[in-house]
N, C-alpha and C positions, 0 to 999 in steps of 0.2 A: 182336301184343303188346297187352296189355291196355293201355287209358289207366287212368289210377287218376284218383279225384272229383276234383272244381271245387276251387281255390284263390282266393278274391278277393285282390287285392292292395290296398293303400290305398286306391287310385280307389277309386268306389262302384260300378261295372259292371266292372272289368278281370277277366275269369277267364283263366286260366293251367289249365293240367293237366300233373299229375306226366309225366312222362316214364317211369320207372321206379320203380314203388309196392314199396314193400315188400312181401313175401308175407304176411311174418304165420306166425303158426302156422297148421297144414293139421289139420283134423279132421275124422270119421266120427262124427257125432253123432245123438241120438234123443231124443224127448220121453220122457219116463214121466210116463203121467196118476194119479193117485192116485184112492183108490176101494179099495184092495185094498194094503194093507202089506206084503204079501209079496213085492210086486213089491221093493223096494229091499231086503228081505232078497236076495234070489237072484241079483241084479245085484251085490251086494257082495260076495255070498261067490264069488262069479266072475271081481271085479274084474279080475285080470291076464288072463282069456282073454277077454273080449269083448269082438263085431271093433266095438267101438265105442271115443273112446276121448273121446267129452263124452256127459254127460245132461244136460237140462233138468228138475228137478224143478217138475210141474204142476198145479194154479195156483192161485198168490197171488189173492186178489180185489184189485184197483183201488180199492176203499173198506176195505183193513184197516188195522188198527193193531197193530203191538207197539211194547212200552217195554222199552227196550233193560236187560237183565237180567233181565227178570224170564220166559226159559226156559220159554215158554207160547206156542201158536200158538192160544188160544181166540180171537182177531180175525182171522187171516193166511187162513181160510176155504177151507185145502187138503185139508181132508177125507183129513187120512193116518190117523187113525185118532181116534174122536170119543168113543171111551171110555174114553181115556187121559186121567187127570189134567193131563199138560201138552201134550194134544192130539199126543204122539208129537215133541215137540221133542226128549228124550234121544238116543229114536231113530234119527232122520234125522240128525243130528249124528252117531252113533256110526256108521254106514252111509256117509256123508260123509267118514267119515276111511278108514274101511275102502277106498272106492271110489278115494280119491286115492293112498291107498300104491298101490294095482294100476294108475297111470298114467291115471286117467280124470276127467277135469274135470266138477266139479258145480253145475250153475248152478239158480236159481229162476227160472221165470217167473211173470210177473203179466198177466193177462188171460184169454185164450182167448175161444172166442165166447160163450158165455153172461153171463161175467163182461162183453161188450160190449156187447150187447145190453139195449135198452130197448123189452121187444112193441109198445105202443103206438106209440113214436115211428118204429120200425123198419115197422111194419105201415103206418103212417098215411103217412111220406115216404119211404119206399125200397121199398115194395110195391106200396100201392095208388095213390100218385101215376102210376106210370110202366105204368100200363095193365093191362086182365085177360084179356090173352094170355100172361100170361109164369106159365114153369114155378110160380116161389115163389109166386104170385098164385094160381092155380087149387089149390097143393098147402095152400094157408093161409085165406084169404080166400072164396075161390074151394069150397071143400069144407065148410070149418066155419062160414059164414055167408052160403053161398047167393049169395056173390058181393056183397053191402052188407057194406058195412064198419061203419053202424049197429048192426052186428047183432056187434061185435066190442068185448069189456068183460074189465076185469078176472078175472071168473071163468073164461073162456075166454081165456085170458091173452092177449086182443088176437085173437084164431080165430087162438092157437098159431103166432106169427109167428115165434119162435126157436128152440120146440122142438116136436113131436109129442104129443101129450098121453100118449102113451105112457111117455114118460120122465119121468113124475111130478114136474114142477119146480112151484115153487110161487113166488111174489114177488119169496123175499129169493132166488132160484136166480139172478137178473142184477145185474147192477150197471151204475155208470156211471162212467168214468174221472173226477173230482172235480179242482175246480180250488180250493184249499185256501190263500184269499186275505190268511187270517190268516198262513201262514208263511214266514220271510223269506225262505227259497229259494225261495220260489214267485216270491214277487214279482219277485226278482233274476232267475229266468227270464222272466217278463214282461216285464222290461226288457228282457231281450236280445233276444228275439222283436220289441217294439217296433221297438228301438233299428236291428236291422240287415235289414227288413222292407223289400223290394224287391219288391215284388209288388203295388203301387199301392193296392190298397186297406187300412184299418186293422185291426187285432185288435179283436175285439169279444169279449169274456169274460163267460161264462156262472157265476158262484162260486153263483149260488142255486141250481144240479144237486144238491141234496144230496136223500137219499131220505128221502122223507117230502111233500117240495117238493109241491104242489101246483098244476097247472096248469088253468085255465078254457079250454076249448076250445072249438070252435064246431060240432064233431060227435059230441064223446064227452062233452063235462062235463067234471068233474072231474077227473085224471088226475096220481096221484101218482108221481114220480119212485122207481123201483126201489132194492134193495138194503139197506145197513147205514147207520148214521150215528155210532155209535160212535166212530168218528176225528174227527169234528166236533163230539160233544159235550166230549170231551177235547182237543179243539185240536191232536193229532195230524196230521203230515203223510206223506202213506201212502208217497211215494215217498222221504224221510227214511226212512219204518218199515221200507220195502224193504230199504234199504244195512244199518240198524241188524241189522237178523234176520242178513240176508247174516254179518254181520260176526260175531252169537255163532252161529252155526251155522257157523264158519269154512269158509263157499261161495268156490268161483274167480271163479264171474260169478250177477249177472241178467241178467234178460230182460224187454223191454217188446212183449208183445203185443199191440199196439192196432189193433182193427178197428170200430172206431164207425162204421158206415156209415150210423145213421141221424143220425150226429152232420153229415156230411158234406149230409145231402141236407136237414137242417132247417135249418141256418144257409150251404146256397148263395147265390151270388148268382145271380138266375134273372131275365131280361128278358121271360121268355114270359110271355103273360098268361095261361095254364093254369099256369105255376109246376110243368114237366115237361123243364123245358131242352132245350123245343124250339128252343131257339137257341142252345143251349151255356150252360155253367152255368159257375161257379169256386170250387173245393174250399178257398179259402185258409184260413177262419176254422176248418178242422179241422187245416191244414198246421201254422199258430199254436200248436191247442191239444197237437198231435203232439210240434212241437219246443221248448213249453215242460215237458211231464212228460219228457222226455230231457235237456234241458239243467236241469233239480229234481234228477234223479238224478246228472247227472255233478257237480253243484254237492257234492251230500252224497256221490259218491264222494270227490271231493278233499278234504273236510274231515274223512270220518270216517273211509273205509276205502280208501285212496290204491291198492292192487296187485288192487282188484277190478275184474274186464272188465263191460264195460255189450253186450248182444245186442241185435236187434230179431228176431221177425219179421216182413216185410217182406210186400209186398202184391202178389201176381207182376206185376200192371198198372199198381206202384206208381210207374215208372219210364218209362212209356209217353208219348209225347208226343201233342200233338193236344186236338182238343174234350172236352169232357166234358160226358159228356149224362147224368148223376147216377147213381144206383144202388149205386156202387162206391167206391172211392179209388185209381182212375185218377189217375196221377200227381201221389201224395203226397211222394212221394220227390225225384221230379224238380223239384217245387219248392223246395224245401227247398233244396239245392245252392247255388243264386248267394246266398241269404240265409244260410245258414247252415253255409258251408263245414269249418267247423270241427270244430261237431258234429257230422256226416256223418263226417266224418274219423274224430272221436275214434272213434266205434262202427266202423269200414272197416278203422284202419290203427293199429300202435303198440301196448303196452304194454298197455291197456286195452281193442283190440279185443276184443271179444264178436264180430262181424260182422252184418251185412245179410245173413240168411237167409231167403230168398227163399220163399214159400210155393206154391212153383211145379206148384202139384196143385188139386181138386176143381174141372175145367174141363169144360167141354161141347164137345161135337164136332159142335153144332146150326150149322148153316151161319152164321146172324146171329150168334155168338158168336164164328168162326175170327179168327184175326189175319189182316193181308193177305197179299196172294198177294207174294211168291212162299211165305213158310211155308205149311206144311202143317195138317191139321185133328188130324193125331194127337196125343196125345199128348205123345211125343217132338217131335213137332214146333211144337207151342205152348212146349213147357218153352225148348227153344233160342230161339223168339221171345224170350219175356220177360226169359231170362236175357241175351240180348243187349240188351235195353232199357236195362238196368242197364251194360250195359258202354258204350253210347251215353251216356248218361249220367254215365262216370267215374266211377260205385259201385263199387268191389269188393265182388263179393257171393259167397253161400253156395248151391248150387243144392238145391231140397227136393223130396222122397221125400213117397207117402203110399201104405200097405200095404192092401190090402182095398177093400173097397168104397168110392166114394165118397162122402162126408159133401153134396156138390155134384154135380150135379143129385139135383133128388130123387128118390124111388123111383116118383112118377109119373111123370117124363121121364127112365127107366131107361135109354133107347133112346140119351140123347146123353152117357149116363157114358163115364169114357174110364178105366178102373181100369190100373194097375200092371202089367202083363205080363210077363213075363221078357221076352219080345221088346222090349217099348217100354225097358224097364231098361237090355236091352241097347244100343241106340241111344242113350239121354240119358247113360250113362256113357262110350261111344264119341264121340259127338258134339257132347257140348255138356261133362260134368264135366273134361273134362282144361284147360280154359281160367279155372277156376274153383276157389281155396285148398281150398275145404273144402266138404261136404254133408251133408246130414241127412235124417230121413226122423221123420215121424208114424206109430205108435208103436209101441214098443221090445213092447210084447205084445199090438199088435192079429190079428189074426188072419184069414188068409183069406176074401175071399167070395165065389171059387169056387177049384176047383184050376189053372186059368189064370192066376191072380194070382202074382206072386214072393212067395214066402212069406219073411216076415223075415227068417228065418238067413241065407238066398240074399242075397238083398240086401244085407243087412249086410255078410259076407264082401265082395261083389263092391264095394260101396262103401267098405269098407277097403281093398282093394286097389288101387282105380286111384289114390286120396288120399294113403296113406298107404305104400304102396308094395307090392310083392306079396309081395317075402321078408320081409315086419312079420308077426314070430311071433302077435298078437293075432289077425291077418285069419284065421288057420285055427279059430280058436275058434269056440264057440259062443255062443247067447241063451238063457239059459235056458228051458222049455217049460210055462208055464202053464195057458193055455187057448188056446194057438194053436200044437199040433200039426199038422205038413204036411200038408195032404190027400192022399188018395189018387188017385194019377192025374197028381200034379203034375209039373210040369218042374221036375228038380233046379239044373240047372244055366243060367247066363246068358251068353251069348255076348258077347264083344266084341270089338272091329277098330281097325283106325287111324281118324282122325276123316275125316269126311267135310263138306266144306260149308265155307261161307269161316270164318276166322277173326272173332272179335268184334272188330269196330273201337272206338276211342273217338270223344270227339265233333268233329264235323264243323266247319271253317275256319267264323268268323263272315260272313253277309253286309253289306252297306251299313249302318253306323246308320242307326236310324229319322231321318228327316229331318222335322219337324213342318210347312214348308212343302210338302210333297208332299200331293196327293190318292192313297194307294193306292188300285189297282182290283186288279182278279182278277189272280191271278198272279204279281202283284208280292212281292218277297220282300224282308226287311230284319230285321235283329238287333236287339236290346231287352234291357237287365239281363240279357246274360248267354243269352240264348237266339234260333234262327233264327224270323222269324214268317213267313207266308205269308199274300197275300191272297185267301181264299175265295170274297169278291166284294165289292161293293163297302162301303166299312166306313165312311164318312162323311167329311165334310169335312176339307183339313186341318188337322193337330194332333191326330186322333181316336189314340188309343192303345189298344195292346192290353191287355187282354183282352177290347178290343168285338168286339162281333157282326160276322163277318165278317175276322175277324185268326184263325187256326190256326198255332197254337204247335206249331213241329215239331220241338224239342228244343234240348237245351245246347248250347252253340258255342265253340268258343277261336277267340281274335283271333289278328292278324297274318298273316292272306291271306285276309284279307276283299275285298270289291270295294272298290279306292279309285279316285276320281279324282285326279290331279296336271294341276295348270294351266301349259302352259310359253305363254311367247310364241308367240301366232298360231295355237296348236290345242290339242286336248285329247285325254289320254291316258285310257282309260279302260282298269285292269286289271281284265277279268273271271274271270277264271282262272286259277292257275297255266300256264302257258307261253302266253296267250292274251293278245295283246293288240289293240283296236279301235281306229283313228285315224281321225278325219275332217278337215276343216278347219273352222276355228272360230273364234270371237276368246276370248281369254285368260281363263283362270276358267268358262267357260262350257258346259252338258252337249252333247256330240255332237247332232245332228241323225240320227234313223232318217233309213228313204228317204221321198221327199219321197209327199205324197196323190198317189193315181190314181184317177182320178175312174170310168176303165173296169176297176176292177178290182173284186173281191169281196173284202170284208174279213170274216173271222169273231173271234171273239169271241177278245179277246188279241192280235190282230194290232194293231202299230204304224205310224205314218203320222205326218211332220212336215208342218205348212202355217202359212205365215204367221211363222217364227220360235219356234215352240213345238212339240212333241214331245205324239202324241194316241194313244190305246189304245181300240181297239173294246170296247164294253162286249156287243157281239151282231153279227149280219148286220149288215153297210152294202154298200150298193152305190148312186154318187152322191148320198153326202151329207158333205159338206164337214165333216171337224172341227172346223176353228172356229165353223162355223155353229151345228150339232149338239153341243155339249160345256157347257149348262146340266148342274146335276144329272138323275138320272134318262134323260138320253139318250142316243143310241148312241155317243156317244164320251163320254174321260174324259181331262182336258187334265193331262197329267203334269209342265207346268214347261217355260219358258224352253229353248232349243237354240242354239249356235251351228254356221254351217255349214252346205251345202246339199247336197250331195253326199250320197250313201248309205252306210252303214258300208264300211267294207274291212276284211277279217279276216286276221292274220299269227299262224303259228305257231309259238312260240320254240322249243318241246318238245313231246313228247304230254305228254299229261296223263292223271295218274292220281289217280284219287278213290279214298282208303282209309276215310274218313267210312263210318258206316251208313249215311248217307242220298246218294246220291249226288245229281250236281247238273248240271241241264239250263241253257244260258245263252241270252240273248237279248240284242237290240240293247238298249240302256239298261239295263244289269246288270239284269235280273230273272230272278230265281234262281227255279227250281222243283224240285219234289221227284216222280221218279220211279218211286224204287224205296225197297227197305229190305238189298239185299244192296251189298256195293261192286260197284261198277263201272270197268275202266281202261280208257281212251279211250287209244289207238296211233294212228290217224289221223292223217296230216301235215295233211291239210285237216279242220278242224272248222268243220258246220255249226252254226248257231244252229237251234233251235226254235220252234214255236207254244207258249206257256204254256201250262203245265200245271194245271190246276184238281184240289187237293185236297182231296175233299168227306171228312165222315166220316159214319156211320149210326149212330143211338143203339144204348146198347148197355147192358149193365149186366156189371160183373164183381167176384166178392165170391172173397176167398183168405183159410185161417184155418187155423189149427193146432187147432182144438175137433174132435170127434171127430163131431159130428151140426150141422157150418156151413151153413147155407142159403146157395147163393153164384148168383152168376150172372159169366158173362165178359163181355169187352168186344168188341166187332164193328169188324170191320177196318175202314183207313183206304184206302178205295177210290180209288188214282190213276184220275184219267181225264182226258184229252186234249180242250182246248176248240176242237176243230175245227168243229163247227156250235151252230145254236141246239139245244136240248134240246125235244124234242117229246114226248106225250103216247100212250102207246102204246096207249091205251084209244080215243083217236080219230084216227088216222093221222099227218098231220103237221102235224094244229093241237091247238093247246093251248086246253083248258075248263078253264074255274073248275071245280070239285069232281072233277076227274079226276085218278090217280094221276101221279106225279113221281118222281125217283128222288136229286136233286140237294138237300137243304137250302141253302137262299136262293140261291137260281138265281131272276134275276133274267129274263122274258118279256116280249113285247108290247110293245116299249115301257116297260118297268117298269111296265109297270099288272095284274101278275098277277107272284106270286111263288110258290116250293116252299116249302112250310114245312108244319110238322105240326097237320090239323087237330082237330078236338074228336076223332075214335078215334084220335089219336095215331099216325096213317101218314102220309106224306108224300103231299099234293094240292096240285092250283094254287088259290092263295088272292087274290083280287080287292084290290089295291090302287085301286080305282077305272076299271077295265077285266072285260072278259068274257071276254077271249081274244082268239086271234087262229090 
C-alpha cells in the first residue's frame, strides 16, 4: 500500500505519513499542444468517445497577462489561433463546455520547455558548465560553435541551446517564470516559503527576471532576459491571471509546468571551485521559487475560483534522493515535503487535487544515466524507478506516457533513446500503473516515429483501461486522426499481465537524530528535518550539518522506530532495529562500548574498535595503530564519543525483522544505519549479523523531464552502493594510488588523507594531492 505525502505536525521536524490517502479521482489524461485549432474542434465533437477522460490545454506563457473580462487571450501566448480577434477565447470556451458535457476534464497549462528556457542562462550553467562530453553539449555548443561557447550570442540563440534552429524560434519564443514582487499574493507566498523553510539555508529572490533585464557577464556581455513584460508594465500578476482566465473560460483545473533547469544550476549552491558540483550542489533557491508560484496560485484559487484543481508536472527525478551534481531538478519535490507539507498535499489529495504527474519519459538508456541496480536500463524499468521515488517519498503521483520519438536524448545520441513500444507499454501499465490513481501521456495528436512505437489510439484505450476500468464504455473509443495515422506494420495491440516486482513502499523508519556533539565519518547514518542522512566520508568536525559535503541525503523518513537509546541503571539499551536489541554493560546514560582495540588485527575502513573508554571508527587500513593515539583530524581513526562498558556487543533477537521501507537497512554496533539496496528487503534469520558500513557514493549525473514536444533532457546516474571493505586503489597503477590517476569514489579519502577522489579540471574523477603524492 502506498504511504501518501509528509504531514508536519506543530514540532518544527515531526513528520507523520498518512496511513491510508485518499485515492482521489482516477484519470486517463493527455496534453493537447496548440498550433493547430482543429485539434479542440475534433476532441470536442468526440467528447463522450475518447478513451481519455482530462486534457490539458497547452501553453499558457509564465510571463502572460489577462484582465479578467475582457475575453481576449492576446497576452496568455497559447497560440490557438492568432488571427482571431480575441485570439480564439470564444472558441476554446465553446469547445470547453462541449468537452465537459462528454465527461472530460479541461485543464490549462502554463509552461512547457520553451516557455522555461532561458538559451543563454541554459547554455552558459546547465550546458557548458558540466563538460563537453555530454549529449546536449556536442548537439548545441558542441556543433554550432566549434565547441567555445564565445562563439555563442543572441543571433544564434546562445548556439541553439533550447531549440534546433530548425524550429524557427526567435526571443520572445522563451520565457522565464517571474517573480511579481509588486503583488500581494506573491508576497504572501514569500512569506510562507520563508516563514516554514527547513532546509537551512535562506530564499534569495531574483524580481529583476523581467525581460528586457539586462545582465553584464564576464563571457558574453550584455545579455538580456527573454520573453514579454507586458504583465509588469501593467502591474499584473500572471499566476492571479492564470486563475482569473481559468475562471472566464469556465476550466476544471491548471497546470504548473515548471522546468527551469537553468534556474537551478545559476543560483546553486556549489563549494567546487570549478563551480560544476563536483562536490554536490543544493537545488533549494529553485525549490523556494517552485513552491512560492504554487502556493500564488492556490492563494488566488482560494480567493477567486474556490472548485478549481491546481496540477503540476513533475520532474521524474523530482523525488529522487541523494547528492545533486546540477544539471537537472533532481530532487525538487522531495524537498519541498518536510517544508511544505501542505502544499504538496493540496496538489496530491482533496478537492483541489490537479495531482503530481510525473514526466516519467525522454530518458537515456546510456549506462552513466541508469538508475541503480537492481532497476533496469529500460524504459519500463527506469518509469517504475522513479515512480517509485515519489512513493518513497509519500507523493501520490500520476505516472506519464510519451508517444513517438523522443524529445530527450537528442537525434545525435539516437543510440541511448528509449521511445514507447507496445512492449515497454505493456510492462509500465502491468507493472508500475496499477499502484498509481491516474496516468497520462504527451500528446493527444503526436504521432509516430517508427511503426514500433504505440501509436496513440493503442495506448490511450490500454491506459483507459487499466485506470479507469475495462468495462468504461469511453476506453473502446477512439482519438480522433489528424496527422498521426498508424503506421504500417504496427503492433495493434499491447499486452498485459498481473504485476511483477515488489510493491512501492513509503518512506523508511527515521534513524538517530542528528547529535551535534558527534564527529560523523563514513557510514555513519542519522535523521535531519525530516529526512535519513548518510555519511559519505568524512563531513567535518562536530556540529557540521547537512547539506555539507560529505552528508548524502537518502530520503524522507517517519519517526517512531528510529534507533533510540534508554538509559536504565548499570547498562544501556541500545534499540537498533525493530525486533533487534544490543546490551552491553555500562554505567547509566552512557553509549555501549564496540569490542575492545586488537592491536593483531586488520581493521578496514568502517570497522569499529573501543580503547581507553571511548568508541573509534577506521577512517582506512589500520593494523597496529592505536585509536586513541591515531584519532587527530585527517587520521586513520575517527573518535565517535564517550562508551561505557568493556565487553563486546551481544546481540538478542526479539523477532525477525522485516524492512518494508524502499531503502532497506544494514545495522552495526553503535546504530550506524547504511543503505544497501533500493527494493525491500525481509530479514527471517533468528541470528542477525551486524555488517561492515556501507559507503554510499553517487556519480554526477544530469537529468532533464518535460512535457515540451522538442526538451533537451539529460537523466540522473545511479547511486552506486559499494561496500567499505579495503582501501580504494587506482586501477591505472595496481595497488597504489597516484595523484593524477583515475578514481572511482567522490571524496574517498587515501594515503593518509594527503590525496583525495574528486573531480579534476576534465571533470572525471582522479586522485587530487591534498599535500601528498600517493602512496
Amino acid at each position: 500500500m502506498l504511504f501518501s505525502l509528509l504531514t508536519l505536525a506543530a514540532s518544527a521536524i515531526s513528520v507523520q505519513a498518512l496511513a491510508n490517502p485518499p485515492v482521489g479521482d482516477k484519470f486517463a489524461g493527455a496534453y493537447v499542444l496548440f498550433g493547430d485549432p482543429q485539434k479542440l474542434a475534433l476532441i470536442a465533437q468526440n467528447a463522450a468517445t475518447l478513451p481519455v477522460n482530462r486534457v490539458w490545454l497547452s501553453f499558457a506563457r509564465p510571463d502572460m497577462y489577462y484582465e479578467p473580462g475582457s475575453n481576449t487571450l492576446v497576452g496568455v501566448g497559447l497560440n490557438y489561433n492568432n488571427s482571431q480577434a480575441d485570439y480564439g477565447f470564444a472558441e476554446i470556451k465553446k469547445y470547453t463546455a462541449q468537452l465537459q458535457a462528454g465527461g472530460v476534464e479541461v485543464f490549462l497549462s502554463m509552461g512547457g520547455w520553451d516557455y522555461n528556457c532561458w538559451p543563454w542562462a541554459y547554455a552558459q550553467y546547465s550546458i557548458f558548465n558540466y563538460g563537453s562530453t555530454t549529449p546536449t553539449f556536442q548537439s548545441t555548443i558542441g556543433t554550432y560553435a566549434g565547441g567555445d561557447i564565445a562563439n555563442c550570442n543572441a543571433g544564434n540563440q546562445w548556439c541553439y541551446a533550447c531549440e534546433p534552429p530548425s524550429n524557427g524560434n526567435t526571443p520572445d519564443s522563451y520565457a522565464v517564470f517571474p517573480e511579481p514582487d509588486f503583488s500581494a499574493t506573491w508576497k504572501q507566498a514569500q512569506d510562507y516559503v520563508t516563514t516554514n523553510n527547513k532546509m537551512g539555508e535562506a530564499p534569495v529572490w531574483h524580481p529583476e527576471l523581467v525581460a528586457g533585464y539586462v545582465y553584464n557577464t564576464p563571457k558574453n556581455g550584455q545579455v538580456a532576459v527573454p520573453g514579454l513584460n507586458t504583465w509588469y508594465t501593467k502591474k499584473r500578476d500572471p499566476y492571479q491571471d492564470l486563475v482569473l482566465l481559468a475562471k472566464d473560460l469556465g476550466l476544471d483545473g491548471i497546470d504548473i509546468d515548471y522546468e527551469e533547469f537553468w534556474h537551478a544550476d545559476m543560483f546553486k549552491a556549489d563549494a567546487s571551485a570549478q563551480q560544476n558540483c563536483g562536490n554536490g550542489c543544493t537545488l533549494y533557491q529553485t525549490v523556494f521559487k517552485y513552491a512560492a508560484i504554487l502556493q500564488d496560485v492556490r492563494l488566488n484559487i482560494q480567493q477567486n475560483y474556490p472548485t478549481l484543481k491546481l496540477s503540476t508536472a513533475a520532474s521524474a527525478a523530482g523525488a529522487w534522493a541523494g547528492t545533486w551534481w546540477g544539471g537537472n531538478l533532481k530532487g525538487i519535490t522531495l524537498n519541498m515535503v518536510p517544508s511544505y507539507p501542505d502544499l504538496v498535499q493540496y496538489l496530491a489529495t482533496g478537492a483541489n487535487a490537479g495531482g503530481w504527474n510525473v514526466m516519467s519519459y525522454d530518458l537515456s538508456s546510456s549506462t552513466v544515466n541508469c538508475p541503480p541496480a537492481p532497476a533496469t536500463c529500460t524504459l519500463d524499468g527506469q518509469v517504475n524507478f522513479y515512480m517509485g521515488q515519489y512513493a518513497s517519498a509519500g507523493v501520490p503521483a500520476n505516472v506519464g506516457y510519451e508517444i513517438g520519438t523522443p524529445a530527450y536524448p537528442p537525434p545525435s545520441d539516437a543510440a541511448h533513446q528509449v521511445p514507447l513500444t507496445n512492449v515497454a507499454a505493456g510492462e509500465i501499465l502491468s507493472n508500475t500503473q496499477p499502484f498509481y490513481k491516474g496516468g497520462f501521456f504527451w500528446e493527444l495528436f503526436k504521432p509516430q516515429g517508427t511503426n514500433a512505437d504505440a501509436h496513440v489510439n493503442i495506448l490511450a484505450q490500454s491506459l483507459c483501461k487499466a485506470v479507469l476500468g475495462a468495462n468504461t464504455p469511453r476506453c473502446s473509443g477512439s482519438v480522433p486522426v489528424l496527422n498521426d495515422a498508424i503506421l504500417p506494420g504496427s503492433n495493434p495491440t499491447i499486452t498485459t499481465h498481473a504485476p511483477v516486482g515488489p510493491t512501492p513502499a513509503g518512506p523508511p523508519p527515521c534513524a538517530a537524530p542528528w547529535d551535534p556533539t558527534v564527529r560523523y565519518s563514513t557510514g555513519m547514518q542519522f535523521s535531519y528535518n525530516g529526512y535519513n542522512w548518510n555519511t559519505a566520508y568524512y563531513a567535518g568536525e562536530p556540529g557540521t550539518k547537512p547539506p555539507a559535503p560529505g552528508f548524502a541525503q537518502l530520503g524522507l523518513c517517519v519517526p517512531g522506530t528510529a534507533a533510540t537509546t534508554t538509559a536504565v541503571a548499570g547498562q544501556t539499551s541500545v534499540t537498533v532495529a525493530p525486533g533487534q536489541t544490543t546490551t552491553t554493560a555500562g554505567s547509566a546514560g552512557q553509549t555501549p562500548c564496540v569490542a575492545p582495540y586488537d592491536a593483531t588485527k586488520t581493521y578496514q575502513k568502517g570497522d569499529q574498535a573501543s580503547e581507553g573508554g571511548a568508541n573509534y571508527v577506521a577512517n582506512w587500513y589500520s593494523l597496529n595503530s592505536s585509536p586513541s593515539a591515531n584519532s587527530a583530524p585527517y587520521s586513520q581513526w575517527t573518535k565517535l564519543g564517550a562508551c561505557g562498558g568493556n565487553g563486546q556487543a551481544t546481540t538478542t533477537v526479539a523477532a525477525p525483522v522485516t524492512t518494508t521501507a524502499a531503502v532497506p537497512v544494514t545495522t552495526t554496533a553503535a546504530v550506524k544505519v547504511t543503505t544497501t539496496a533500493v527494493v525491500p528487503v525481509t530479514t527471517t534469520a533468528v541470528q542477525v549479523t551486524t555488517t561492515a558500513a556501507v559507503q554510499v557514493t553517487t556519480t554526477a549525473a544530469v537529468v532533464k523531464t518535460t512535457t515540451a514536444v522538442v526538451v533537451p533532457k539529460t537523466t540522473t546516474a545511479a547511486v552506486v552502493p559499494t561496500t567499505a571493505a579495503a582501501v580504494t586503489t587506482s586501477a591505472a597503477s595496481g595497488n597504489k594510488i597516484v595523484v593524477g590517476q583515475p578514481c572511482t569514489t567522490n571524496g574517498q579519502w587515501a594515503c593518509s588523507n594527503t590525496v583525495i577522489c574528486a573531480y579534476g579540471a576534465s571533470s572525471t574523477l582522479v586522485w587530487v594531492s591534498q599535500g601528498g603524492q600517493g602512496c
